[in-house]
C-alpha positions in Angstrom: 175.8 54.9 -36.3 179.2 55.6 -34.2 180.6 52.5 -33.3 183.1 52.0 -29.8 185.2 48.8 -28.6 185.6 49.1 -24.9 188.5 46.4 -23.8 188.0 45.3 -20.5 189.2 41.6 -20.3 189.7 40.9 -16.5 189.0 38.3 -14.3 187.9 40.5 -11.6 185.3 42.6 -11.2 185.7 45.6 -9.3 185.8 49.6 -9.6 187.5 49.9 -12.8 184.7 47.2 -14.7 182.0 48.9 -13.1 182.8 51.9 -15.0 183.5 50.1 -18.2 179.9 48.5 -17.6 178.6 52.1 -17.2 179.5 53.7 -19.9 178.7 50.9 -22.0 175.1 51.6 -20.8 175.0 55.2 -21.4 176.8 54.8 -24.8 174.2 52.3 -26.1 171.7 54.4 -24.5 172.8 57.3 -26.9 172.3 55.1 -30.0 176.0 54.5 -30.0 177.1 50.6 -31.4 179.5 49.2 -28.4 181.3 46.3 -28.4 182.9 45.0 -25.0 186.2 42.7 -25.2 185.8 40.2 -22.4 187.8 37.5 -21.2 185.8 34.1 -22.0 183.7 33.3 -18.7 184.1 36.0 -17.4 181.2 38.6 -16.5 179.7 38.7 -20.2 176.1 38.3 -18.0 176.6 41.4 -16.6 176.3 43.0 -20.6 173.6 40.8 -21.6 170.4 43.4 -21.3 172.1 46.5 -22.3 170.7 48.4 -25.5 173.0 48.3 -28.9 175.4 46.3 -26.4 177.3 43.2 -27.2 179.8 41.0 -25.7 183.0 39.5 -27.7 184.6 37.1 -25.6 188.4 36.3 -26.2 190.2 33.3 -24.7 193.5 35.4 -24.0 194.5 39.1 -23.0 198.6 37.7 -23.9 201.7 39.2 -23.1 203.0 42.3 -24.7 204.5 40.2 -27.3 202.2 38.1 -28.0 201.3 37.6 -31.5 198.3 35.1 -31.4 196.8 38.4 -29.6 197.5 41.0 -31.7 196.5 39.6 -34.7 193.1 38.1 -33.2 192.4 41.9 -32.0 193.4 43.1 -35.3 190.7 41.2 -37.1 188.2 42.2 -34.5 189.0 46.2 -34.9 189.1 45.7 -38.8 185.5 43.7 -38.7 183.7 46.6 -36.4 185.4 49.4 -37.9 184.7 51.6 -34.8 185.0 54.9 -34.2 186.9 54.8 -30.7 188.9 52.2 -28.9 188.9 51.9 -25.1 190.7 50.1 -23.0 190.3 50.2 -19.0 193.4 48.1 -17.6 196.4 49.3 -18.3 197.8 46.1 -18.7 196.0 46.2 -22.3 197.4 49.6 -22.8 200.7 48.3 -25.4 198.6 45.5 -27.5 195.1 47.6 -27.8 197.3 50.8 -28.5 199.3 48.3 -30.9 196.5 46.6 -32.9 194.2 49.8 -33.3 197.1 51.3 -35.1 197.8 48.1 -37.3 193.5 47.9 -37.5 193.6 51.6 -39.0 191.8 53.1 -35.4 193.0 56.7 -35.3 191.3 57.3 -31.8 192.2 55.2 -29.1 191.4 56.3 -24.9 193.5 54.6 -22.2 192.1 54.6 -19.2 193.9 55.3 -15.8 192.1 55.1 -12.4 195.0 55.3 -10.2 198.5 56.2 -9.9 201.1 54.3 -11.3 204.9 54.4 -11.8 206.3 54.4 -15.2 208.2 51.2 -15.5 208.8 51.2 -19.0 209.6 54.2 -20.7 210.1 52.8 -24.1 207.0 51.7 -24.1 205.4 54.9 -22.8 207.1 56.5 -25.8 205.7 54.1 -28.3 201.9 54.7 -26.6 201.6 58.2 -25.9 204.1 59.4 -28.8 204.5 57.3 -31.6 201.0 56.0 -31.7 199.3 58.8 -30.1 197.0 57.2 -27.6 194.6 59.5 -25.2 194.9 59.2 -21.4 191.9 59.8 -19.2 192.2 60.0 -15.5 189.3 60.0 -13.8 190.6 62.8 -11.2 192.7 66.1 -11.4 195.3 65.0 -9.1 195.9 61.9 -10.9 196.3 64.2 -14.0 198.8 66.7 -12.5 200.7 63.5 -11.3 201.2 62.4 -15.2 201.6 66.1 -16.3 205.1 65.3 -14.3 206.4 62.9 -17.0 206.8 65.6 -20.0 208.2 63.2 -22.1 205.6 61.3 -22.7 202.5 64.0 -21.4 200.6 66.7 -22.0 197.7 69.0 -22.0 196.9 67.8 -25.5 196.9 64.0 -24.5 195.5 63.9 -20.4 192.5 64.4 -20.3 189.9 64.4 -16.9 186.9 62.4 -17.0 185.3 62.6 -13.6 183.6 59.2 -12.5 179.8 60.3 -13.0 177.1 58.9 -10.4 172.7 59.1 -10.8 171.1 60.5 -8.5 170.4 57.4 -5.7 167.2 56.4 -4.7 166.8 57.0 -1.2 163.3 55.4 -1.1 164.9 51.8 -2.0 163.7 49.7 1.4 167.5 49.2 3.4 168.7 45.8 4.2 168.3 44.3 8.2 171.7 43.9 9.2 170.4 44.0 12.7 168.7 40.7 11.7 171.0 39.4 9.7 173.8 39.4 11.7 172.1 39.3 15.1 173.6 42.7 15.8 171.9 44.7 19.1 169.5 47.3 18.2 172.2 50.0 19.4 174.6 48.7 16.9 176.3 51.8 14.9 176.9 50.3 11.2 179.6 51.5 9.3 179.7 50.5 5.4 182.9 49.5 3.6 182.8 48.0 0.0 185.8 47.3 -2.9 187.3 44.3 -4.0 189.6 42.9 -1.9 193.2 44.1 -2.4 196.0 45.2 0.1 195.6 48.2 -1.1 192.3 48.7 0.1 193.4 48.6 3.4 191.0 46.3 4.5 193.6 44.7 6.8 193.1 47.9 9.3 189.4 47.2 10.5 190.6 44.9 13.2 192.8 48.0 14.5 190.6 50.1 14.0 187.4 48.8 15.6 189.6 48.1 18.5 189.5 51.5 19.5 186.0 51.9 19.1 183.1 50.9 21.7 181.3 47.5 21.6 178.7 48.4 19.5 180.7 50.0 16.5 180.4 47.0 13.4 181.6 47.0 9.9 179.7 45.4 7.1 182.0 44.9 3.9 180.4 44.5 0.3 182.7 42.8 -2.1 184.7 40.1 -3.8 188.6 39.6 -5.1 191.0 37.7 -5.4 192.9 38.6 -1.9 189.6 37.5 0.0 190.5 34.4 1.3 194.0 35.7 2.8 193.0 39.2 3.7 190.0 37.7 5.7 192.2 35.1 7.5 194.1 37.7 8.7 191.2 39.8 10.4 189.5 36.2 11.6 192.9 35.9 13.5 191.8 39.5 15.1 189.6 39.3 18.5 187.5 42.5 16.5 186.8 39.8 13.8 183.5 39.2 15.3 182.5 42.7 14.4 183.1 42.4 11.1 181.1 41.2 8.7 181.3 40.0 4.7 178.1 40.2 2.2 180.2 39.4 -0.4 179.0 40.5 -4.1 175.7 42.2 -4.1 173.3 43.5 -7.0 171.5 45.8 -4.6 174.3 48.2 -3.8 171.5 50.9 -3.5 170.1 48.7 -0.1 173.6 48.0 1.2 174.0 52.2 1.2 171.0 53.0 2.6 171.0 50.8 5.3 174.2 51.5 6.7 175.1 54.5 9.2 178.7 56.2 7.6 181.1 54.6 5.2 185.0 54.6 5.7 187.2 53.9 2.6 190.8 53.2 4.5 192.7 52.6 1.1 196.4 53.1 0.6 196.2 54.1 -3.4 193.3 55.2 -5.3 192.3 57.2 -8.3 188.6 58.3 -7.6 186.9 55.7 -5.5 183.3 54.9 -7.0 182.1 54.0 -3.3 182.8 57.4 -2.2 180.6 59.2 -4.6 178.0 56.5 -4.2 178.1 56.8 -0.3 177.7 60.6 -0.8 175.0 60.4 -3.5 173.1 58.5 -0.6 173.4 61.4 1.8 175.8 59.4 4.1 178.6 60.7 6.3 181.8 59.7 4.7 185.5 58.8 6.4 188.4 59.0 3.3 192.4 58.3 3.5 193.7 60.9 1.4 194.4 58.8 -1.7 194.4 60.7 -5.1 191.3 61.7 -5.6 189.3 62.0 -2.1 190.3 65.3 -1.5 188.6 67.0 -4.6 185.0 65.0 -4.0 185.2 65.5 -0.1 185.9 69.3 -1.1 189.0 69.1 0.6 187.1 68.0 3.7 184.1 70.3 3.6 182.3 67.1 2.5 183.7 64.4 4.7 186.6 63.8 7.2 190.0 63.1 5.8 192.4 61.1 7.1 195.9 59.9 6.6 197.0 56.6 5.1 197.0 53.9 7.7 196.7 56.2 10.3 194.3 54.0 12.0 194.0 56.2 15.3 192.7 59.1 12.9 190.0 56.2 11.6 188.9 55.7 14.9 188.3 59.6 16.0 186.7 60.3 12.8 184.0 57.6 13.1 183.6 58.9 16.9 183.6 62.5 16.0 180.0 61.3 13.4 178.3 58.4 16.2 179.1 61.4 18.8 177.3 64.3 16.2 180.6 66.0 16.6 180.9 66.1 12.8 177.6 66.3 11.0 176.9 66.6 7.2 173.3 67.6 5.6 172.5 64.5 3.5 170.9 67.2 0.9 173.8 69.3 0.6 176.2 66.0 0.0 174.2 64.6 -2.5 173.3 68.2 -4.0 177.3 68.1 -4.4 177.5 65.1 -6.0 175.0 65.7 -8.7 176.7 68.9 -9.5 180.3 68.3 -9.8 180.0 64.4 -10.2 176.8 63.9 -11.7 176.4 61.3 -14.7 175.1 64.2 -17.4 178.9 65.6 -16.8 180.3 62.4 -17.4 178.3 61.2 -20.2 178.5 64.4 -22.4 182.8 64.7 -21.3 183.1 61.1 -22.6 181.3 61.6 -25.6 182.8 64.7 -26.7 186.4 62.8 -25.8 185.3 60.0 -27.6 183.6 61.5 -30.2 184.6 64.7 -30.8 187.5 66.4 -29.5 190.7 66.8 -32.0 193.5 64.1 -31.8 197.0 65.1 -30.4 
């Protein structure tokens, strides 16, 4: 039986942990042996009823130094013997890559959903180089943005994993937000969802809601560790009252199909999972043009793209939808989701990186 460690020991839960939860499905789907790395208390629940899954919890993630770490890792990797190591923060990137080499792993996958500078080039060296780690990016232009550091990248060792989606359920009964939020029956609901970060841009919904009319309101799905001070700072906003916060839901697949049109207004991305999931619904989708947004908006054949905090441009393209100016088949976008974004692409690319293709 193949056997994969997937790292992912984070006190968050958002984009980046959904996928790591994903592919731990489909892998033990497969028949493959996976064993996730968690932080203790945090999110091993979310694991507990996936097949040929289970949960090692650890009571530190450490510094890049720290010994304790790489040792307790070691004995882990040298217990399970597997055949892959992943990890999906790239904060892990130096002791994973580290202790798989010490444990004997010859495959290891970083994983990179979004654009990053690189800080430490030593350390890049050692990774990539010296111990031969795999980077996959979940989009092309977040690949062609590595290819630019040739001293530590290459065709041989960036490799493109495209986030995979199912195909939704568009049967799945919607939620009332009408009712829940005593919102009038004209109310136009636009759906935003991510974990709460200034990079998500959240911020911008009072500014941009203040150029829409009356009946224009934003329901937000998610958690994070900014949620306390990003909401203070909208409460502050007059527009405030048109926003409002589920906070963490299960039923994602009600959330989508009960809103109107989605707007990601993020200011860095890699491939945003709400996107594809917005689409795979049918719904009319509003994208900054973070890395990533142009390829699954089909370079806005798909969607509208917009500019990073240009909130004006926000405002028009949710007009140009309410107002039919912009329309989108809800067939056609979720006919272009299955085919270039579909989970049966991302299941058999991860295997055959996992599994099968030859090391650097």
């Amino acid at each position: 039986m193949k056997k994969a460690v997937l790292f992912c020991p984070s006190k968050v839960w958002g984009g980046i942990e959904k996928n790591v939860l994903l592919r731990a499905r489909f892998l033990g789907e497969s028949g493959v042996r996976v064993y996730v790395i968690l932080l203790q208390g945090f999110f091993a629940e979310r694991f507990e009823e996936l097949d040929n899954v289970s949960v090692i919890e650890v009571k530190s993630r450490g510094g890049d130094f720290n010994l304790a770490v790489v040792a307790n890792y070691v004995r882990i990797l040298r217990r399970l013997q597997p055949d892959v190591v992943f990890a999906a923060l790239k904060k892990d990137w130096w002791l994973v890559s580290l202790s798989s080499k010490l444990a004997g792993v010859k495959r290891v996958i970083l994983y990179l959903g979004i654009a990053r500078r690189v800080k430490s080039p030593v350390k890049f060296f050692a990774i990539f180089r010296l111990m031969k780690s795999i980077l996959m990016v979940n989009s092309g232009s977040l690949k062609q943005e590595m290819l630019k550091h040739p001293r530590f990248f290459d065709e041989n060792n960036v490799v493109r994993v495209y986030n995979g989606f199912s195909q939704s359920e568009t049967e799945v009964p919607g939620l009332d937000f009408r009712a829940m939020f005593d919102l009038p029956d004209d109310a136009v609901i636009v759906g935003c969802a991510g974990r709460f970060s200034p990079m998500k841009g959240f911020d911008l919904l009072p500014d941009v809601l203040s150029r829409l009319p009356a009946n224009v309101h934003v329901i937000h799905a998610g958690e994070g560790e900014f949620e306390q001070q990003i909401k203070a700072e909208i409460q502050a906003r007059p527009e405030s009252e048109r926003i409002h916060f589920l906070g963490y839901r299960k039923d994602m697949d009600r959330f989508f199909n009960s809103i109107d049109l989605f707007l990601l207004c993020s200011r860095n991305e890699g491939m945003a999972n709400v996107l594809n999931e917005a689409m795979s619904y049918g719904k009319p989708v509003i994208s900054t043009r973070v890395p990533g947004s142009e390829e699954l908006l089909g370079d806005g054949r798909y969607g509208i793209l917009v500019d990073i905090d240009d909130v004006d441009a926000m405002a028009e393209a949710v007009l140009a939808v309410v107002n039919r100016e912009r329309q989108f088949d809800p067939s056609e976008l979720r006919q272009w989701i299955e085919g270039e974004f579909g989970m049966h692409r991302m299941v058999a690319e991860t295997n055959r990186l996992f599994f099968e293709t030859p090391l650097p």
